[in-house]
NUZA-250500 format. One line per field, with one value per atom (N, C-alpha, C): residue number from 1; atom name; x, y, z. Coordinates in Angstrom, 1 decimal, m for minus. Atoms other than C-alpha are relative to their C-alpha. Example, Ala and Ser with C-alpha at 12.3 -4.5 7.8 and 13.67 -1.06 7.14 Angstrom:
BEGIN
pos [1 | 1 | 1 | 2 | 2 | 2]
site [N | CA | C | N | CA | C]
px [0.9 | 12.3 | 0.9 | m0.9 | 13.7 | m0.8]
py [m1.2 | m4.5 | 1.2 | m1.1 | m1.1 | 1.1]
pz [0.0 | 7.8 | 0.0 | 0.0 | 7.1 | 0.8]
//
This chain:
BEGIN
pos [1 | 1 | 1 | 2 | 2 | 2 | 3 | 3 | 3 | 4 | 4 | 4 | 5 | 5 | 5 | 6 | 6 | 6 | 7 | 7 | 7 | 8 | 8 | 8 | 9 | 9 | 9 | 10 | 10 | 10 | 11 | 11 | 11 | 12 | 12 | 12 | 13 | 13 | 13 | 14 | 14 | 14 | 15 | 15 | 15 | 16 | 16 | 16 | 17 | 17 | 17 | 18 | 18 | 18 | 19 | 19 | 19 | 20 | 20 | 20 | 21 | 21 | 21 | 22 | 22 | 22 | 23 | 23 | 23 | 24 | 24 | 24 | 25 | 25 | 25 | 26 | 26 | 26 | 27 | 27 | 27 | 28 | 28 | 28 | 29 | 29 | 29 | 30 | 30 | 30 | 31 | 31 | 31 | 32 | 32 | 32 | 33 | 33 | 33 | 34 | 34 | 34 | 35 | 35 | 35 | 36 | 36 | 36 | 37 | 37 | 37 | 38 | 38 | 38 | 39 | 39 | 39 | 40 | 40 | 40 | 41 | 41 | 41 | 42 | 42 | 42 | 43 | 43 | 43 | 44 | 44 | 44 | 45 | 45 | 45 | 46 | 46 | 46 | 47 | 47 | 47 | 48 | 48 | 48 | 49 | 49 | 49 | 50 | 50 | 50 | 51 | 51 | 51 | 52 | 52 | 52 | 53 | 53 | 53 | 54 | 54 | 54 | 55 | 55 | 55 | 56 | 56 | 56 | 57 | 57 | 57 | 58 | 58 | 58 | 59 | 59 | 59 | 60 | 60 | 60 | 61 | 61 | 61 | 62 | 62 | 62 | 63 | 63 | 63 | 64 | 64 | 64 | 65 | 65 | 65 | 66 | 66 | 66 | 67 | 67 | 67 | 68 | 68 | 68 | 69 | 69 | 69 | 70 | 70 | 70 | 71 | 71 | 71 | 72 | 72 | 72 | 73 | 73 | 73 | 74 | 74 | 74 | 75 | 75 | 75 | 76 | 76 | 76 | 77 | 77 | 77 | 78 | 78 | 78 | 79 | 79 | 79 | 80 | 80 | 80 | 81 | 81 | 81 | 82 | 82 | 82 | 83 | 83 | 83 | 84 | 84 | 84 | 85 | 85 | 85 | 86 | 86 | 86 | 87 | 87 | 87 | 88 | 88 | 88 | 89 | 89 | 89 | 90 | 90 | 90 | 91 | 91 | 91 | 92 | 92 | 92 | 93 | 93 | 93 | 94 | 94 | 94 | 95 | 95 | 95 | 96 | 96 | 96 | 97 | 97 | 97 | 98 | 98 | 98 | 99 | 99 | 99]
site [N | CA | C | N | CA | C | N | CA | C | N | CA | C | N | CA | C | N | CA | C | N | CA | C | N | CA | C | N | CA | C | N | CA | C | N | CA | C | N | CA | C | N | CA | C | N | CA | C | N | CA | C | N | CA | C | N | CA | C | N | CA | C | N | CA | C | N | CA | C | N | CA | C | N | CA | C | N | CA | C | N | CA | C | N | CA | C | N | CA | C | N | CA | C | N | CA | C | N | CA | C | N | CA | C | N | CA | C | N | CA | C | N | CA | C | N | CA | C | N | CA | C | N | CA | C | N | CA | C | N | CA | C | N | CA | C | N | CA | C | N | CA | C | N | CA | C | N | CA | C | N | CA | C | N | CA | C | N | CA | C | N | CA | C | N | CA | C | N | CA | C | N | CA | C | N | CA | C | N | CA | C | N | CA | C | N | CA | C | N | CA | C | N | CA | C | N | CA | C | N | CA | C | N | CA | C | N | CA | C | N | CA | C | N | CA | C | N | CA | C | N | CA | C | N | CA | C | N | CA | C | N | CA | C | N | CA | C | N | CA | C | N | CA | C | N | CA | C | N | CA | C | N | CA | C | N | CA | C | N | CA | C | N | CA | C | N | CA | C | N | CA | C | N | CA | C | N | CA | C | N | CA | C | N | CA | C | N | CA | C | N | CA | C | N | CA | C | N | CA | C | N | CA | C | N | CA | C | N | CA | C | N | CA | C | N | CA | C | N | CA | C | N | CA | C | N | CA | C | N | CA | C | N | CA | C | N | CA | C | N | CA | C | N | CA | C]
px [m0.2 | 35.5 | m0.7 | 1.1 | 33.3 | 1.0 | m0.7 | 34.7 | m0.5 | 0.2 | 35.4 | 1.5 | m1.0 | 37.7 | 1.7 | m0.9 | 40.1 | 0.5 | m0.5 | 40.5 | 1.0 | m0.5 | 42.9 | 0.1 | m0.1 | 43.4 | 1.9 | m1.4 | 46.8 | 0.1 | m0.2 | 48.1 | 1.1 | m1.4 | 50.2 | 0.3 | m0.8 | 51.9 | 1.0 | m1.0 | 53.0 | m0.5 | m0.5 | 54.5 | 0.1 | 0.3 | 54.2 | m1.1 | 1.2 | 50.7 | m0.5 | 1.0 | 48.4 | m1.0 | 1.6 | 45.8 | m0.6 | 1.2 | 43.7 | m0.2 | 0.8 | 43.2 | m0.1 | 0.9 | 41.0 | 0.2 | m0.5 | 43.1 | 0.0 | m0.1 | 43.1 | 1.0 | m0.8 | 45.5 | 1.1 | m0.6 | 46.9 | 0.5 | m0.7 | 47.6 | 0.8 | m0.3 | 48.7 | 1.8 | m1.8 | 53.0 | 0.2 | 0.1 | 52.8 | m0.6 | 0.3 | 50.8 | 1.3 | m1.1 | 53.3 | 1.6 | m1.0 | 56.2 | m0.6 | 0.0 | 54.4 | m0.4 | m0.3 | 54.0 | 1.4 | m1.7 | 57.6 | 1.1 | m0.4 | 58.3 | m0.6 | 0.9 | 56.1 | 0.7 | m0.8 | 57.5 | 1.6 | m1.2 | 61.0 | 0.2 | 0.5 | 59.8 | m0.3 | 0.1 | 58.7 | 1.0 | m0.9 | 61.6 | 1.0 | m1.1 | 63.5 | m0.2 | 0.4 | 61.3 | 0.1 | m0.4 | 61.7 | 1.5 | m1.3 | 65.3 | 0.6 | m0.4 | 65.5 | m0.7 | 0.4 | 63.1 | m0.8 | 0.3 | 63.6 | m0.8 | 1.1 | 61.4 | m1.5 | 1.9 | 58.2 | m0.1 | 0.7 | 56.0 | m0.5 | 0.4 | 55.1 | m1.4 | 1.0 | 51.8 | 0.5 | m0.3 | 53.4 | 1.2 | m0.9 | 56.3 | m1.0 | 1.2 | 52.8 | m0.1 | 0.4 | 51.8 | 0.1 | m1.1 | 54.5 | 0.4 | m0.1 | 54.9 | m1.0 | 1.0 | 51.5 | m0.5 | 0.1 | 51.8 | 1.2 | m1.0 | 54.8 | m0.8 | 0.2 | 53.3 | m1.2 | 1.0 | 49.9 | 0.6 | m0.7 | 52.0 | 0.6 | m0.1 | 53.6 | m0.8 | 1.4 | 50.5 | m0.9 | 0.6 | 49.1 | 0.5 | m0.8 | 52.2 | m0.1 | 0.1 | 51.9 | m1.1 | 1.3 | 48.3 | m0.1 | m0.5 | 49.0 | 0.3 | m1.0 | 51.8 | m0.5 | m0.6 | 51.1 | m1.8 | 1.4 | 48.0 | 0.1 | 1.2 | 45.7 | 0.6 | m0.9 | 48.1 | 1.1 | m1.2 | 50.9 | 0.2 | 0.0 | 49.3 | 0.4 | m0.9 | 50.2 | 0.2 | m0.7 | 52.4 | m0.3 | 0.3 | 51.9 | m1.5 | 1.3 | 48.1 | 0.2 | m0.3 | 48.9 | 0.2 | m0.6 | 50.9 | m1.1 | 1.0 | 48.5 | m1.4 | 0.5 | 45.9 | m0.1 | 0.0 | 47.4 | 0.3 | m0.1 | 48.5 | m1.5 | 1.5 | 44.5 | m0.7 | 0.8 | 43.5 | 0.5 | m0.4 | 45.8 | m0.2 | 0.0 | 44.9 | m1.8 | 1.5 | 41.0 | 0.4 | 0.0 | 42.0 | m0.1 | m0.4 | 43.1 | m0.7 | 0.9 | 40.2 | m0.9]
py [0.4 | 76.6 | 1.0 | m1.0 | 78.1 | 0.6 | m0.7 | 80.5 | m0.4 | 0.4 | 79.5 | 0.4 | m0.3 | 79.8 | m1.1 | 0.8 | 77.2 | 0.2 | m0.2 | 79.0 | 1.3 | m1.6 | 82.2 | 0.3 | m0.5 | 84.0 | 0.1 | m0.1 | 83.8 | 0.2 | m0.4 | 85.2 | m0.8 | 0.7 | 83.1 | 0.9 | m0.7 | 85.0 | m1.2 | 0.8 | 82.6 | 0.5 | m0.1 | 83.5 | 1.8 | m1.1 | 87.1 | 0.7 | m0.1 | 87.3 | m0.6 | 0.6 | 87.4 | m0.7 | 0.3 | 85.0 | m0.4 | 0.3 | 85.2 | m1.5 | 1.5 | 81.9 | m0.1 | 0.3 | 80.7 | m1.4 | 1.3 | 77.9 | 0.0 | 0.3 | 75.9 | 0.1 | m0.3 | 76.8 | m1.1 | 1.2 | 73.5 | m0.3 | 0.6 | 73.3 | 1.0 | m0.8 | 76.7 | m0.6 | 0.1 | 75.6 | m0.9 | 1.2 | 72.4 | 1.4 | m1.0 | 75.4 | 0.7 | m0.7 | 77.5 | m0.6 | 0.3 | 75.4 | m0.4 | m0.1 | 74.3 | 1.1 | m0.9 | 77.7 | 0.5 | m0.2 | 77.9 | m0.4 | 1.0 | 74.9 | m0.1 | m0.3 | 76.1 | 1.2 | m1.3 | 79.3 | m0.1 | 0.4 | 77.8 | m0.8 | 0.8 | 75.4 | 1.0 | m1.7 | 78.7 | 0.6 | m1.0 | 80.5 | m0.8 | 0.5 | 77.5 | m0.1 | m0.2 | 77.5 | 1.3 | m1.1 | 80.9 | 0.2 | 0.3 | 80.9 | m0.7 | 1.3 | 77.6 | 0.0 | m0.1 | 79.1 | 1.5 | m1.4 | 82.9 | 1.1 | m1.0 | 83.8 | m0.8 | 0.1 | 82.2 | 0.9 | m0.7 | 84.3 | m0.9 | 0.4 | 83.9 | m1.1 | 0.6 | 82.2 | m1.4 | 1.3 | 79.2 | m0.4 | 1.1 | 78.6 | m0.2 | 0.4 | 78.9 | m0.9 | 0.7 | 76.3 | m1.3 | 0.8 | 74.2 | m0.9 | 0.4 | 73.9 | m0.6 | 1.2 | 72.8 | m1.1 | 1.4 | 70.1 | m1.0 | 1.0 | 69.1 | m0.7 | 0.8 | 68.5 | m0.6 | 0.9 | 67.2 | m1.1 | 0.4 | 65.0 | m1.5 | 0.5 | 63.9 | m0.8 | 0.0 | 63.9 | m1.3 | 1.0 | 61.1 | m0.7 | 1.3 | 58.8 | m0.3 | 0.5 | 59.1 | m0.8 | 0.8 | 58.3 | m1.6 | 1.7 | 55.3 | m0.7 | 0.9 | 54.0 | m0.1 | m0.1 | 54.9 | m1.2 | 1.0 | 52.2 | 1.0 | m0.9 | 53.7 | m0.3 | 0.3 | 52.2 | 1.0 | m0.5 | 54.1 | 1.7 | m1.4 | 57.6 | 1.2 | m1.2 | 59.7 | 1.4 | m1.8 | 62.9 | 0.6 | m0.2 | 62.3 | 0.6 | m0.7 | 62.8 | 1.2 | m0.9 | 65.5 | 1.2 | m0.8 | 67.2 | 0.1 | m0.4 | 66.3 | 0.5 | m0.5 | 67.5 | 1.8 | m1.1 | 71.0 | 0.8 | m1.2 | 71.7 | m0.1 | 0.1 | 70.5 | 1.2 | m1.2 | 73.4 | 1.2 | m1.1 | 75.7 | 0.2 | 0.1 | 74.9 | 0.8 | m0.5 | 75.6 | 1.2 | m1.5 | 78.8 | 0.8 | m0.5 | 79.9 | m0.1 | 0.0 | 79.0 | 0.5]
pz [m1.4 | m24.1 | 0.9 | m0.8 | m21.5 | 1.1 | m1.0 | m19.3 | 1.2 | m1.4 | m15.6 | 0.5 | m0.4 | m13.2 | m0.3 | 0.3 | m14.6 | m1.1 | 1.5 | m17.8 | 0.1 | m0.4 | m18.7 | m1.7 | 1.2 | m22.0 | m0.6 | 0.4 | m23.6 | m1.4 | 1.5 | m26.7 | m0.3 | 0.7 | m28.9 | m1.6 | 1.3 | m31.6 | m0.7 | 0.6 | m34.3 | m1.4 | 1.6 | m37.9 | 0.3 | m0.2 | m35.9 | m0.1 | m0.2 | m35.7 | 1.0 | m1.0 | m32.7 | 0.1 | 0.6 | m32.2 | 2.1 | m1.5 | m28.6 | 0.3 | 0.1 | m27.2 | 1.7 | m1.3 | m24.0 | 0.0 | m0.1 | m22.5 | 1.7 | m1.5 | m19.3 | 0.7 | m0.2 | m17.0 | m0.2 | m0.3 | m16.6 | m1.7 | 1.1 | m20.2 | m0.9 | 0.2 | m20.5 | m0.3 | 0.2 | m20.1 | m1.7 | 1.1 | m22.7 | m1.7 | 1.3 | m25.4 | m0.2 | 0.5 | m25.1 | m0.3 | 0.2 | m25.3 | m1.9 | 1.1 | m28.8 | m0.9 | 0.8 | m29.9 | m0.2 | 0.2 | m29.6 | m1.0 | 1.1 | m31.6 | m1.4 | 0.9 | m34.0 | m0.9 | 0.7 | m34.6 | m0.7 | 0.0 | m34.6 | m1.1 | 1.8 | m37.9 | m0.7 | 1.1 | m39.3 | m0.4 | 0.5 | m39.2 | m0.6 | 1.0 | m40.7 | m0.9 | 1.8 | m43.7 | m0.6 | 0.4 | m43.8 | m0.6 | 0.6 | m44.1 | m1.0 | 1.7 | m46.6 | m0.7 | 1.1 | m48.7 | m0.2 | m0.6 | m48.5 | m1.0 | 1.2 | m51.9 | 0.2 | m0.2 | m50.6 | 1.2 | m0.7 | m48.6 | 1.1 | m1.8 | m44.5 | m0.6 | 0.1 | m45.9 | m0.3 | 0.9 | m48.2 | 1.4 | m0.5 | m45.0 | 1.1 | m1.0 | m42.2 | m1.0 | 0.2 | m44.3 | m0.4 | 0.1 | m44.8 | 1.2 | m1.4 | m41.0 | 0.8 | m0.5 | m40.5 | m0.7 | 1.0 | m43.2 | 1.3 | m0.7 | m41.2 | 1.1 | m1.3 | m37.6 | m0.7 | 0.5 | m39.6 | 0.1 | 0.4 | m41.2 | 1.7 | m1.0 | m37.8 | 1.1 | m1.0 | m35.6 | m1.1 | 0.8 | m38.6 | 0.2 | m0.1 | m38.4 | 1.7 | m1.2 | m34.5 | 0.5 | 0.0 | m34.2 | m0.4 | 0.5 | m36.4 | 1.1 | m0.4 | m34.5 | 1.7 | m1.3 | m30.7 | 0.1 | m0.9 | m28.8 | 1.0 | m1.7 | m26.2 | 1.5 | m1.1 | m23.3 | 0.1 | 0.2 | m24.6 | 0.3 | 0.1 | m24.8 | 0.6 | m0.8 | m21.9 | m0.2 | 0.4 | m22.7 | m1.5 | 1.7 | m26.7 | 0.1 | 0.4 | m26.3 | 0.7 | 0.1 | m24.3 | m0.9 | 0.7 | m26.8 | m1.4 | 1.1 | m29.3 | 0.0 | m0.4 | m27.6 | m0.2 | m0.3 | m26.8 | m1.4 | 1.5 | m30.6 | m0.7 | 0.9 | m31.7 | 0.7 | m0.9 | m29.1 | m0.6 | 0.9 | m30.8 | m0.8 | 1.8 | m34.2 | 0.2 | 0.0 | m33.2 | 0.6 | m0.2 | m31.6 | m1.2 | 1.4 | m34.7 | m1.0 | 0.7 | m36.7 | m0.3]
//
């Protein structure tokens, strides 16, 4: 994303690792509420499967929303999209930060 005045830098720390990310302001609240929800899936796979390692329950968590984000695409029509593409918007911006 090209730096302008409509962008800002925010750090999302998920699985307890920082990762830099150059997001629009406007979509800055919606990211962070899914780095939240993110982290919050993490630490339940952590807990219900406390002899795998941070890597196998990070990975776990992003099979889930995959997973999710496939069956929604399916199901939702182009009328319907709204807040969903939103959201699935702002976790595909997260996922490339992180790449």
């Amino acid at each position: 994303m090209p730096e302008d005045k409509d962008s800002i830098t925010i750090t999302a720390i998920i699985a307890g690792r920082p990762y830099p990310l150059r997001v629009k302001k406007s979509d800055e609240a919606g990211l962070r509420k899914m780095i939240s929800e993110i982290n919050a899936k993490f630490n339940e796979f952590q807990i219900k499967y406390g002899s795998r390692d941070k890597q196998d329950c990070l990975v776990m968590t992003l099979l889930t929303y995959a997973s999710e984000l496939r069956t929604h695409r399916q199901a939702v029509t182009p009328e319907e999209g709204g807040e969903l593409i939103d959201k699935l918007d702002a976790l595909e911006q997260l996922l490339d930060g992180m790449l």
